[in-house]
DRENFIFI-770681 format. One line per 8 residues: number of its first residue (from 0); their letters; for each residue x, z, y of C-alpha. Coordinates in nm, 3 decimals. Layout:
% DRENFIFI-770681
NUM> A> X,Z,Y; ... $
This chain:
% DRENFIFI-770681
0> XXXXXXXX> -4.046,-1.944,7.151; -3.900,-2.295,7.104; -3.895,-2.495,6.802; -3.637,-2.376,6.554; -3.398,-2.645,6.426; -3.255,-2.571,6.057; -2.920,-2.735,5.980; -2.887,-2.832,5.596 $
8> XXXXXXXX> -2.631,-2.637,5.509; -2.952,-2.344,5.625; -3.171,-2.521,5.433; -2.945,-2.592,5.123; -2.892,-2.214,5.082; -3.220,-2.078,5.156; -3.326,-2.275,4.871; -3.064,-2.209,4.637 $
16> XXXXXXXX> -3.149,-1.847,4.675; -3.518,-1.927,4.623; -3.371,-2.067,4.288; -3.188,-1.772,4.189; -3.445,-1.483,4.318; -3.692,-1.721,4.107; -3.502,-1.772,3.806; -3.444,-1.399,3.780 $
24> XXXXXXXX> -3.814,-1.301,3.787; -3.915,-1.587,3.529; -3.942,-1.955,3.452; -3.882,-2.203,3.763; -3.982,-2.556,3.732; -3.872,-2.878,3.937; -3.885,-3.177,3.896; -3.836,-3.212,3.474 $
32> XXXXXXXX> -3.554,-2.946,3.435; -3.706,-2.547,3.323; -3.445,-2.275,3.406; -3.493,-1.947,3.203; -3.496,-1.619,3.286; -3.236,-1.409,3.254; -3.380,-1.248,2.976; -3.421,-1.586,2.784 $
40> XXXXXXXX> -3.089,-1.694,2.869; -2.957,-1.372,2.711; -3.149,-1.442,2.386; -2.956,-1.768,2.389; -2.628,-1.652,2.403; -2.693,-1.457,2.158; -2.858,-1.702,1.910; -2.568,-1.885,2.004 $
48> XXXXXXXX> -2.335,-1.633,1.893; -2.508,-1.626,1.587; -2.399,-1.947,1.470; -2.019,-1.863,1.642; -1.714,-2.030,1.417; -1.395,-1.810,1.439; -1.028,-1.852,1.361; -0.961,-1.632,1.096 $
56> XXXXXXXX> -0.731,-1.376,1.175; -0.685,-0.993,1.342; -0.689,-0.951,1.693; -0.629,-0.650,1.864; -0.728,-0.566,2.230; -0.768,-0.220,2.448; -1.000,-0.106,2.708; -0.954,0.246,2.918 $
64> XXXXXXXX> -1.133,0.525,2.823; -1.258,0.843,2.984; -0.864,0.968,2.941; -0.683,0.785,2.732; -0.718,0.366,2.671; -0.905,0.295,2.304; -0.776,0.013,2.081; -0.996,-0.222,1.842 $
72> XXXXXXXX> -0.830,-0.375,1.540; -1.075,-0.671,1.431; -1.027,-0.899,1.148; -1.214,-1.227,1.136; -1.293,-1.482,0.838; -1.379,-1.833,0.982; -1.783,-1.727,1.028; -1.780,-1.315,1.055 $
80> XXXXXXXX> -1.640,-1.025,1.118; -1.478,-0.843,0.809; -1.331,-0.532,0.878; -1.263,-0.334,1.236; -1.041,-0.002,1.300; -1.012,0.164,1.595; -0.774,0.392,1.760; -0.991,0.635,1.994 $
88> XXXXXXXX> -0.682,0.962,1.909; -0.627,0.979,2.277; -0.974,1.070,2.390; -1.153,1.397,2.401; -1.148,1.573,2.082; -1.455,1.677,1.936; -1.665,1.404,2.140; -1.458,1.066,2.226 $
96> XXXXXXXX> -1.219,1.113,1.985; -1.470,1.144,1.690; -1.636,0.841,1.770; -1.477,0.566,1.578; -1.561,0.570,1.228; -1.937,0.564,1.358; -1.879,0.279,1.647; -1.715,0.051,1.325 $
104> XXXXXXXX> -1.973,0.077,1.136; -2.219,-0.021,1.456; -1.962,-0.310,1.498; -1.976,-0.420,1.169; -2.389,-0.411,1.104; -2.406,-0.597,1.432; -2.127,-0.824,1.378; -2.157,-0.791,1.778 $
112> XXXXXXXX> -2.005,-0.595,2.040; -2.376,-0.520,2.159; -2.442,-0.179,2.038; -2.613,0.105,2.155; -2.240,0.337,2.174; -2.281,0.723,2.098; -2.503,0.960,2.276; -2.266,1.237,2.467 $
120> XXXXXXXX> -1.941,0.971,2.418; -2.083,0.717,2.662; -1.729,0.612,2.823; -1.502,0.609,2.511; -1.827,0.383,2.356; -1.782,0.150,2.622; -1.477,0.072,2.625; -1.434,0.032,2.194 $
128> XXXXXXXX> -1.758,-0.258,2.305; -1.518,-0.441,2.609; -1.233,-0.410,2.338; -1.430,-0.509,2.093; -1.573,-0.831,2.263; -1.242,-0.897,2.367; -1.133,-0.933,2.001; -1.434,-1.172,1.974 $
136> XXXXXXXX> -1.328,-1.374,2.221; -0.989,-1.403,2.111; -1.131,-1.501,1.764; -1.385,-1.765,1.916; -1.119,-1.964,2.103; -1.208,-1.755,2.443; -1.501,-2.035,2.510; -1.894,-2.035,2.573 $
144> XXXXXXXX> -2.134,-2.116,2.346; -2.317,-2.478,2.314; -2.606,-2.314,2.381; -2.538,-2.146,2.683; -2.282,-2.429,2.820; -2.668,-2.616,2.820; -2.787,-2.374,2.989; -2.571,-2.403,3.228 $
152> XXXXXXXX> -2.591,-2.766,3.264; -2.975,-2.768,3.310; -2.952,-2.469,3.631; -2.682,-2.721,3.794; -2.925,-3.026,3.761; -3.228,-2.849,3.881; -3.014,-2.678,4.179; -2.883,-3.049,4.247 $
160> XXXXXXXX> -3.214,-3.203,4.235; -3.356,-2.927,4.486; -3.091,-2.982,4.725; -3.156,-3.391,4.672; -3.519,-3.340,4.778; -3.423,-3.077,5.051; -3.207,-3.359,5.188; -3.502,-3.551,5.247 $
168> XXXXXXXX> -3.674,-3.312,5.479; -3.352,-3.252,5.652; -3.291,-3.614,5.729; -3.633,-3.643,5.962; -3.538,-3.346,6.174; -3.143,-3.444,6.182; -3.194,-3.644,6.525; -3.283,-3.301,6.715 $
176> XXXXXXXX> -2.946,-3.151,6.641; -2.772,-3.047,6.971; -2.386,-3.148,6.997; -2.348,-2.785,6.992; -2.524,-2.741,6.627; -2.363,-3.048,6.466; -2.001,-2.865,6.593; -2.154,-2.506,6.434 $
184> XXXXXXXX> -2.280,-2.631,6.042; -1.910,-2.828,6.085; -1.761,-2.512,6.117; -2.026,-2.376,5.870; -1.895,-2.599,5.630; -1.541,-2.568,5.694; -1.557,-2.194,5.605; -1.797,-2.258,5.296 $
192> XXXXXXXX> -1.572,-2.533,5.187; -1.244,-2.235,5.235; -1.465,-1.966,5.057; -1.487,-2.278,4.796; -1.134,-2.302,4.725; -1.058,-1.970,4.753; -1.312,-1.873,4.449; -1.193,-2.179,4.266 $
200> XXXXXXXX> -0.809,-2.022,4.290; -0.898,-1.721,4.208; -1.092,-1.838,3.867; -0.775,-2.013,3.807; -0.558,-1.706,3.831; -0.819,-1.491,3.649; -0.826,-1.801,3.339; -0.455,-1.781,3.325 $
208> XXXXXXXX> -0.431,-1.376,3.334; -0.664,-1.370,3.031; -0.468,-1.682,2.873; -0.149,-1.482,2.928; -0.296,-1.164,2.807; -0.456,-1.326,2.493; -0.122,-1.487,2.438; 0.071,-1.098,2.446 $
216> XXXXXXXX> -0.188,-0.973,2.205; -0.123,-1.254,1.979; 0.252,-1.248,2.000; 0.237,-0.861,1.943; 0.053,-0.913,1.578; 0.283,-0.739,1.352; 0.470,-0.959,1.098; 0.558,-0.850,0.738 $
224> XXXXXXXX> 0.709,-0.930,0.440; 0.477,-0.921,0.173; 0.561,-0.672,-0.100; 0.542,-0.267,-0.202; 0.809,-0.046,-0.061; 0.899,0.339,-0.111; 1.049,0.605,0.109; 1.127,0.950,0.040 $
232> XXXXXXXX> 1.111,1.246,0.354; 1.173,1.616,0.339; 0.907,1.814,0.311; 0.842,2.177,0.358; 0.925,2.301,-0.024; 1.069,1.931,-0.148; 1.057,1.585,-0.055; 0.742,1.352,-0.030 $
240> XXXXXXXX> 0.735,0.983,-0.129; 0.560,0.685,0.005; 0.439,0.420,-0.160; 0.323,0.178,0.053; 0.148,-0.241,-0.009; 0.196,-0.509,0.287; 0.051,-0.846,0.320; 0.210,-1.048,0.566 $
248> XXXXXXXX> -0.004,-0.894,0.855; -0.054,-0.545,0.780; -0.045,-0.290,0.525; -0.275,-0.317,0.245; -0.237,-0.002,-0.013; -0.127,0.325,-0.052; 0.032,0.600,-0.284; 0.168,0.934,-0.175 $
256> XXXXXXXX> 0.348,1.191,-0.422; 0.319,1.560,-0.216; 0.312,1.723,-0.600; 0.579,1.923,-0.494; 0.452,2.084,-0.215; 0.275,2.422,-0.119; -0.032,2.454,-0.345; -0.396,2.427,-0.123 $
264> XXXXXXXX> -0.178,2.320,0.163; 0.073,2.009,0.185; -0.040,1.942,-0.173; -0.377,1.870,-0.098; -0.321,1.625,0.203; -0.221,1.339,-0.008; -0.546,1.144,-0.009; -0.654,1.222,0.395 $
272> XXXXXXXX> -0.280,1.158,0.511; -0.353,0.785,0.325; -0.717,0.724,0.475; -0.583,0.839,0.830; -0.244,0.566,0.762; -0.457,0.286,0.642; -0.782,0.282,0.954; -0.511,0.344,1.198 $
280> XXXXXXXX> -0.244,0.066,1.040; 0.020,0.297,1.151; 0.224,0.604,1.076; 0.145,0.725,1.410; -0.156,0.962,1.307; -0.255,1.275,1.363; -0.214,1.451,1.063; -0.378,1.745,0.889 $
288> XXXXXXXX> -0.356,2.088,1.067; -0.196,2.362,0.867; 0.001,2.175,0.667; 0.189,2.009,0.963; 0.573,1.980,0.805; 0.411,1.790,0.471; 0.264,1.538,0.745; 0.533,1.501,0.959 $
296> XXXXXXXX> 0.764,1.401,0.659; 0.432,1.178,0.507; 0.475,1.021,0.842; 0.783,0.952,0.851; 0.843,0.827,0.512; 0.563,0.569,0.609; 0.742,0.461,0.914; 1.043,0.388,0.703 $
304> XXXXXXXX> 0.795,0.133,0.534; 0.694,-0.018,0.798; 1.036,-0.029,0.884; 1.134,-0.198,0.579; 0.843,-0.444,0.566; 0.880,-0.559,0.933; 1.266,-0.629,0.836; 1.406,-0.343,1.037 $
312> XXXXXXXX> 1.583,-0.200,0.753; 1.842,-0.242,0.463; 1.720,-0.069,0.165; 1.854,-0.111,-0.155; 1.571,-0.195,-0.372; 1.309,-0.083,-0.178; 1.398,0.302,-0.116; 1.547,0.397,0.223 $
320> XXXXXXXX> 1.894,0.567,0.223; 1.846,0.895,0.438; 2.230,0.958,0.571; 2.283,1.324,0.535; 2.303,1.406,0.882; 1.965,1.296,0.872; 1.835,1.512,0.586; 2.050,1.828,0.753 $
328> XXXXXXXX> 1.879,1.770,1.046; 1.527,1.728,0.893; 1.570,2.054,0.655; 1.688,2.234,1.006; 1.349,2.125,1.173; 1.148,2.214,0.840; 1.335,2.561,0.817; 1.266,2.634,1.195 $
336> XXXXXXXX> 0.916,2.524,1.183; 0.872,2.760,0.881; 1.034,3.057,1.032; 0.762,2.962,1.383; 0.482,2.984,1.085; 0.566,3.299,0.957; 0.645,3.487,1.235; 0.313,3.374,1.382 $
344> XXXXXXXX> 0.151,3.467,1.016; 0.351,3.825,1.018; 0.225,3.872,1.345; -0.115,3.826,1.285; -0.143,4.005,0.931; 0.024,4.279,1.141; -0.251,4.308,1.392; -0.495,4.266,1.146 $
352> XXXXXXXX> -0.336,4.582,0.984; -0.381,4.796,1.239; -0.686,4.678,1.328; -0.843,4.768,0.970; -0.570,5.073,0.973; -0.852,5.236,1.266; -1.199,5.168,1.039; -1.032,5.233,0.634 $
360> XXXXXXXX> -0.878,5.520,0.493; -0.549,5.550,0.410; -0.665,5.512,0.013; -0.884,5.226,0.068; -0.597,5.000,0.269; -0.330,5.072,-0.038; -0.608,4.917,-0.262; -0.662,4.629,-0.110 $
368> XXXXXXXX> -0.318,4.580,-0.057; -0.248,4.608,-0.412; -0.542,4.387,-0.477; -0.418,4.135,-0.219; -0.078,4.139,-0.418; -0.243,4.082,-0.741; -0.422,3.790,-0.591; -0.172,3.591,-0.460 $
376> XXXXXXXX> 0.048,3.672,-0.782; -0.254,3.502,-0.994; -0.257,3.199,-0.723; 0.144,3.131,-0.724; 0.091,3.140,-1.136; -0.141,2.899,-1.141; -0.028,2.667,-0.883; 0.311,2.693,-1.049 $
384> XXXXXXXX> 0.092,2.618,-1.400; -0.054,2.368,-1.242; 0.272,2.195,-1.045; 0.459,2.218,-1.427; 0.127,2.030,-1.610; 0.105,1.771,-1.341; 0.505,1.685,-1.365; 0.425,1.667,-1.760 $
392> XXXXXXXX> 0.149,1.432,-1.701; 0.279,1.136,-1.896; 0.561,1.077,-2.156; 0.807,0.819,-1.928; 0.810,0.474,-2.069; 0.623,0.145,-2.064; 0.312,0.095,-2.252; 0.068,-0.255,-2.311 $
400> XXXXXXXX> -0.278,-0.306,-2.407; -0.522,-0.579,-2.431; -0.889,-0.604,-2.383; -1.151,-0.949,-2.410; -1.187,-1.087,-2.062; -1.482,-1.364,-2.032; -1.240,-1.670,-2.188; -0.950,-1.473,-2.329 $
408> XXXXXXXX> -0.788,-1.198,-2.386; -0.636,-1.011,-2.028; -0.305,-0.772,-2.102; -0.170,-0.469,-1.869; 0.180,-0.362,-1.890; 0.169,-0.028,-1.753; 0.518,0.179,-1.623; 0.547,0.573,-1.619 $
416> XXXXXXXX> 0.744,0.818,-1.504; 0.639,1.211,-1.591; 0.418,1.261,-1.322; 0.272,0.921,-1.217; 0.180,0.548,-1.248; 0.530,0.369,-1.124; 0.452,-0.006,-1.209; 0.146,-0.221,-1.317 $
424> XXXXXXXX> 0.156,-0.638,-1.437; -0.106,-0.823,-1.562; -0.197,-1.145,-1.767; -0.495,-1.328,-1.661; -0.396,-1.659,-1.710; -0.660,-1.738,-2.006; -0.931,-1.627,-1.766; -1.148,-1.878,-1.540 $
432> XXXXXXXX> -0.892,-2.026,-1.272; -1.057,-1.986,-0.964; -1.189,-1.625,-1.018; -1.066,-1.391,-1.326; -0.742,-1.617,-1.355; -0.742,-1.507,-0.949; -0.731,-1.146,-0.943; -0.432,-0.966,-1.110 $
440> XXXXXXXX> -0.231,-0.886,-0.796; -0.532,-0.721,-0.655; -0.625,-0.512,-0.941; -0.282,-0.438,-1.004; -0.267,-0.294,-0.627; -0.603,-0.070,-0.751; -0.459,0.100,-1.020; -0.156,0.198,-0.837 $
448> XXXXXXXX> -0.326,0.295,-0.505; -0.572,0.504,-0.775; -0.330,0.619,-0.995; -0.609,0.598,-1.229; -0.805,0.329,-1.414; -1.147,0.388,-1.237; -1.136,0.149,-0.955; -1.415,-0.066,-0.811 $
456> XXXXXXXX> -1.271,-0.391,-0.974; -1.299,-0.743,-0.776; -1.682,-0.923,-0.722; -1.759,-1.201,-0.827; -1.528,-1.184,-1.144; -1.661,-0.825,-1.315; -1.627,-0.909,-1.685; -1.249,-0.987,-1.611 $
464> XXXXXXXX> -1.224,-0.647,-1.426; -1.361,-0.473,-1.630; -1.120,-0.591,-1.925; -0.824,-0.510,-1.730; -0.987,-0.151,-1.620; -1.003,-0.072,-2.039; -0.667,-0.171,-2.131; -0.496,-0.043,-1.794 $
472> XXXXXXXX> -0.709,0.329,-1.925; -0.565,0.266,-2.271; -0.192,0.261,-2.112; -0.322,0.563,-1.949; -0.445,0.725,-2.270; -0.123,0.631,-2.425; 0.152,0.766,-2.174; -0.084,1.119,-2.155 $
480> XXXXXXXX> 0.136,1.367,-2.252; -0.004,1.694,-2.488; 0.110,1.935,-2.665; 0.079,1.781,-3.012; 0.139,1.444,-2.894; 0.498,1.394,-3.143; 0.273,1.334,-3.470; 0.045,1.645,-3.406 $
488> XXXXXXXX> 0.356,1.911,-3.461; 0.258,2.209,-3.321; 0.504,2.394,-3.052; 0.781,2.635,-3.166; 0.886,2.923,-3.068; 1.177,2.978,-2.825; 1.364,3.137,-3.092; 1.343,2.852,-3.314 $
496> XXXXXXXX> 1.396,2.584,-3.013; 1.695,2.792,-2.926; 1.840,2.749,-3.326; 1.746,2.410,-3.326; 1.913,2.328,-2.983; 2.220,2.474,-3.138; 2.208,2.293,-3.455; 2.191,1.970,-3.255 $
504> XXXXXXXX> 2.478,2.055,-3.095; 2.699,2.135,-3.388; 2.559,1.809,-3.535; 2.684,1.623,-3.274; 3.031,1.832,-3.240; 3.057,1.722,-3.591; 2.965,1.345,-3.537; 3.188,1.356,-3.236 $
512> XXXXXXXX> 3.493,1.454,-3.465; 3.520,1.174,-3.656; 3.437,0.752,-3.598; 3.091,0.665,-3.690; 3.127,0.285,-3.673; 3.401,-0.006,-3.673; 3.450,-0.050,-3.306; 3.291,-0.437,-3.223 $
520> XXXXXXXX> 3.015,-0.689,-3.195; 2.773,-0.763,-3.458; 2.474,-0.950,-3.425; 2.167,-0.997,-3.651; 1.820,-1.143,-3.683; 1.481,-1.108,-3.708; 1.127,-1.266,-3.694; 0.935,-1.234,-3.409 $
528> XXXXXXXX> 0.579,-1.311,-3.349; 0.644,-1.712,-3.242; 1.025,-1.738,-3.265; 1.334,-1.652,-3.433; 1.512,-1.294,-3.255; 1.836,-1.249,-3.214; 2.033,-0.942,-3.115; 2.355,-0.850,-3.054 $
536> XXXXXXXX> 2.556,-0.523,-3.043; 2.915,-0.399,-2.921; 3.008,-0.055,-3.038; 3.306,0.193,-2.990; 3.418,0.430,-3.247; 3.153,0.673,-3.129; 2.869,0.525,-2.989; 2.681,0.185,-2.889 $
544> XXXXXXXX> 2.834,0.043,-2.531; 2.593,-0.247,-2.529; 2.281,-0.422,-2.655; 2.129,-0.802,-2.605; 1.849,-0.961,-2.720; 1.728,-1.356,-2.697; 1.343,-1.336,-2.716; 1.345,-1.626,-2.540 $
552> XXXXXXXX> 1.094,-1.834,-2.800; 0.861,-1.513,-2.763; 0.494,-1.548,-2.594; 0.558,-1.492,-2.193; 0.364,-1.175,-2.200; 0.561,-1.005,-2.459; 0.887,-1.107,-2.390; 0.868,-0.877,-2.071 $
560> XXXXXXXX> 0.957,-0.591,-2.299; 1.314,-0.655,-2.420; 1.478,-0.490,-2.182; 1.264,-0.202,-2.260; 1.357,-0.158,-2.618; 1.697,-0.227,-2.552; 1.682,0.110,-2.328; 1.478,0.312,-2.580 $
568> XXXXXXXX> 1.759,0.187,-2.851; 2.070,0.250,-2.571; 1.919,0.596,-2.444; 1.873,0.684,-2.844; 2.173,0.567,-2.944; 1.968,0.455,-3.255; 1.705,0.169,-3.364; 1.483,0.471,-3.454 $
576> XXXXXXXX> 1.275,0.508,-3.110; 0.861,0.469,-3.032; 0.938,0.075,-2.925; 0.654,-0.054,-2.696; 0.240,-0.043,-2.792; 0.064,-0.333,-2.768; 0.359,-0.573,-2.886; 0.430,-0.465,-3.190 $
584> XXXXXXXX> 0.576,-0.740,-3.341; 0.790,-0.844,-3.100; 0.942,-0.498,-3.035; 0.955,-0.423,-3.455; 1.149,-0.750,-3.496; 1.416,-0.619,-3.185; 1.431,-0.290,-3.403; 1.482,-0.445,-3.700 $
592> XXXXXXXX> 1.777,-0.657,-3.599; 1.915,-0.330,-3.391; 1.897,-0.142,-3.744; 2.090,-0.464,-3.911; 2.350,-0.453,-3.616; 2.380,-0.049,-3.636; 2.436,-0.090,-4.049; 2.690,-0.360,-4.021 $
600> XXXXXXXX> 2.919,-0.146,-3.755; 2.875,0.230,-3.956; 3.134,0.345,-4.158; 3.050,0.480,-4.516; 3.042,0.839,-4.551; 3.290,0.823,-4.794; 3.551,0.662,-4.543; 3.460,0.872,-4.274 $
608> XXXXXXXX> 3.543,1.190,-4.510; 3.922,1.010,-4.530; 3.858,0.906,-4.871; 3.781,0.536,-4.869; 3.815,0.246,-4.609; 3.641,-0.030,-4.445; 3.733,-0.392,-4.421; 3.525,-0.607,-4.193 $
616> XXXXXXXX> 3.471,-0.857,-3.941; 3.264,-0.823,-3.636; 3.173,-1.200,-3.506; 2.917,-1.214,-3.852; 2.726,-1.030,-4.067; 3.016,-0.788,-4.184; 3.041,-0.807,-4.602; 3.210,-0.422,-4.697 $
624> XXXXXXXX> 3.439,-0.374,-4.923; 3.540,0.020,-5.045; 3.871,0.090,-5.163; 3.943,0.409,-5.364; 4.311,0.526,-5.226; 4.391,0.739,-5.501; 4.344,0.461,-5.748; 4.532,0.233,-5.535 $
632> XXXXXXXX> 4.810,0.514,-5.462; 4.800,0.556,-5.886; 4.839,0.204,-5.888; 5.145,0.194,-5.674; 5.352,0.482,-5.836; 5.281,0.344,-6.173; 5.419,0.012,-6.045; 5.717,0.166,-5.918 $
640> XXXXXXXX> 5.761,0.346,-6.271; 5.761,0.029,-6.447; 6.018,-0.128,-6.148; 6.245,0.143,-6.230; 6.226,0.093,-6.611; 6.285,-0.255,-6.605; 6.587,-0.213,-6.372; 6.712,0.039,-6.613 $
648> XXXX> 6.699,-0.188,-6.944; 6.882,-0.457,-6.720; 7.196,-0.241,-6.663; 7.187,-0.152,-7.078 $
């Protein structure tokens, strides 16, 4: 055999795989540069990663699963990952599609996509980690790490320096190259140099794809416009509202009200239907099974949110208008879905029937059917006991109390309708700015989500949390409607409810007959707790049209409440009503100059019976003055007696 001549471009690659079959078994050195393994460059990274700065924001990305793809929902402060969701609804149910609330918290503890996935789920845990690392990237700016951009540095020095020295060698056995071999390694080189530009391009491409991609994920981030909206949807026995709390990129709290649904089913959905909305930050869910009309119309009432928060939609203070096409055609689909459920029921209690018909006597089935009725007539009583004592919850109105915070004292103005918590604001603005001073929108969110005062409260600023928590439970405590709650009066019979209805009535036939007050405006004053109240009244004949009051030299807190009292007065028709707890003064001082207004425009009793009259102005405080009209009548025939008499002694 002849001598063998090797051309460099030979040598060049037979060395450069050395390098890499070398590099993958352990540590190659040349020269001064150290390459590490592939296990040790994989610790980098990941050290690397470690000490990764992110662009705080959510990112969302999807990967295919075993038969549907998976999305990951991953929210980023500038050094960690905060919260993830996934959306794995599509997969297999009872093995991919069960997968997610376990592969967050994996996520989450790792603050990695590297986790070990689900046993049994391997697929669908897969692709949550590509989608997940593709969040990761997206947060990270898409680039490699310092550490492992080294690394990379140090592999293409030592690869240069081999082929430096292999250059060497090649140079004293370049002179035995045949014309024939210099015209092959040209063509060698040609085609490496192709294969070159060809991988180059297609990097390119592959960099711009995943540019262009990133870019689509971050143009599809959902926009909103911070604030709480409500939507009402038909449900299966009445309709089901939506409460619903938006940041600008995604919805952050939830209420539902399903209190007037089927008790044990579409009642009892309220707080899954919310935990299913807020992982999957959508009203596309899957709801609960069984109660499947009370979800669809949850879910659709939440979509009407979203619509209104993403600036779909014109509602009129935050409640959709449902045309009434709409609601025909929604009561339709309710009605048919409900006749599907009871046929189906019928037709299974029917074959149950028989079925039992073949094993019981005749005696034995009319027993338990009895029994069965008796049963379900004891569960419809005390769901419907239990539907009329949650609509009697609360006594409607707005209530205030005040607890010590850590520099001050922190005040919750609490709203209620009969059956829940409608509105929450609070005053923190004694507290420490920076923390307690910070966090009144977010408590304010917890009670409402909670309906309830027992929430967890904000870290970092507990004694101010806990204040609001105590006064927000003493609004609570305040609005809880019992049975003695009117000054401990015990409840009457429906006899004497019935007799009292009816004298009420006659009362106000009566009242109605004749004018109560001096039809115009009056105003009056009173003192308030810092400033000087006034109020002003317009009446008719019969009633009070209107009612103002300037509390504008009134503490900020406080002088929320005016237009409160002014509808307890206006609803009341008098200044005797509860005013508003925890601002006493302010609302006593309103009452008081209501009462003055009230007592300037009624007519005396007297007058009212025909027997005296009024004279008065309405632009001041009104001075009275009563007239007796039989003295004055007395008064004029005596007059015209004495007319006549002197007339008389004239013509004499």
């Amino acid at each position: 055999m002849g001598k063998e001549i090797v051309s460099r471009t030979t040598f060049v690659k037979g060395v450069t795989a050395c390098v890499v079959v070398a590099a993958s078994l352990g540590v190659i050195t040349i020269g001064d540069y150290s390459v590490n393994s592939s296990e040790e460059a994989a610790t980098a990274t990941t050290a690397s990663s470690g000490t990764m700065s992110y662009t705080a924001g959510t990112y969302t990305a999807s990967s295919a699963g075993i038969s549907s793809d998976v999305t990951v929902t991953a929210t980023f402060d500038e050094s960690s990952l905060t919260d993830v969701s996934v959306d794995v609804s599509g997969e297999t149910a009872g093995i991919g599609a069960d997968i997610g609330d376990e592969m967050v918290e994996k996520f989450l503890a790792a603050q990695s996509a590297d986790v070990d996935g689900v046993s049994s789920a391997t697929v669908t845990s897969d692709a949550l980690k590509a989608a997940m690392q593709d969040c990761i990237t997206q947060a990270a700016g898409g680039g490699a790490s310092d550490d492992a951009k080294d690394l990379e540095n140090e592999t293409e020095s030592a690869a240069a320096e081999v082929e430096t020295e292999a250059s060497v060698t090649e140079a004293e056995t370049e002179a035995a190259k045949d014309e024939t071999e210099n015209e092959t390694d040209a063509e060698a080189a040609e085609a490496e140099s192709e294969a070159e530009t060809a991988a180059e391009a297609e990097a390119d491409a592959a960099e711009a794809e995943t540019k262009a991609e990133t870019a689509d994920t971050s143009s599809g981030t959902a926009s909103y416009t911070a604030g709480t909206y409500t939507a009402t949807s038909a449900g299966i026995d009445s309709d089901v509202t939506v409460y619903a709390t938006f940041s600008e990129s995604g919805l952050t709290a939830l209420s539902v009200d399903v209190s007037g649904e089927t008790a044990g089913l579409g009642a009892d959905i309220g707080d899954e239907m919310i935990e299913q909305f807020l992982n999957a930050q959508s009203a596309d869910v899957d709801g609960v099974s069984g109660a499947t009309v009370t979800s669809d119309a949850l879910k659709a009432a939440l979509q009407d949110c979203f619509d209104q928060a993403a600036g779909n939609g014109t509602p009129e203070d935050g409640v959709s208008a449902v045309s009434e096409e709409d609601t025909a055609d929604e009561a339709e689909a309710a009605e048919t879905e409900t006749e599907t459920e009871a046929e189906t029921a019928a037709e299974e209690e029917t074959e149950t029937e028989i079925a039992n018909a073949e094993t019981e006597t005749e005696t034995e089935a009319v027993a338990a059917e009895t029994e069965a009725e008796t049963d379900a007539a004891e569960m419809e009583a005390e769901s419907e006991a239990a539907a009329d004592a949650k609509a009697a919850a609360y006594k409607a109105g707005t209530y205030a109390a005040s607890a010590a915070g850590i520099d001050s004292d922190v005040t919750v103005i609490a709203t209620f309708s009969e059956s829940r918590l409608t509105a929450v604001s609070v005053d923190v603005s004694g507290e420490t700015a920076g923390i307690g001073a910070d966090i009144g929108d977010e408590m304010a969110v917890q009670f409402l989500t909670a309906q309830s005062a027992e929430v967890d409260g904000v870290s970092g600023a507990t004694v101010t949390s806990d204040a609001l928590k105590t006064a927000m439970q003493d609004c609570i405590a305040q609005a809880a409607a019992t049975e003695s709650s009117d000054e401990g009066t015990s409840p009457v019979s429906e006899n004497e409810a019935e007799t009292e209805a009816e004298t009420e009535a006659a009362d106000a036939d009566t009242a109605a007959s004749s004018p109560l007050y001096t039809a115009g405006t009056y105003t009056a004053n009173a003192t308030g707790y810092s400033a000087e109240i006034t109020v002003t009244m317009e009446f008719d004949e019969y009633s009070i049209l209107a009612m103002d009051a300037d509390v504008a030299g009134e503490t900020s807190t406080y002088a929320l409440i005016d237009s409160d009292v002014i509808g307890q007065v206006l609803d009341a028709q008098s200044a005797e009503v509860d005013g508003i707890s925890g601002a006493t003064v302010t609302a006593d001082a309103i009452l008081e100059a209501a009462e003055d207004c009230i007592a300037q425009a009624l007519i005396a009793e007297e007058d009212a019976e025909g027997s005296s009259a009024i004279i008065g102005g309405a632009d001041t405080p009104t001075e009275i003055y009563i007239t007796d009209n039989e003295s004055d009548e007395k008064d004029t025939e005596d007059a015209a007696e004495e007319e006549a008499d002197a007339d008389e002694s004239e013509i004499d």
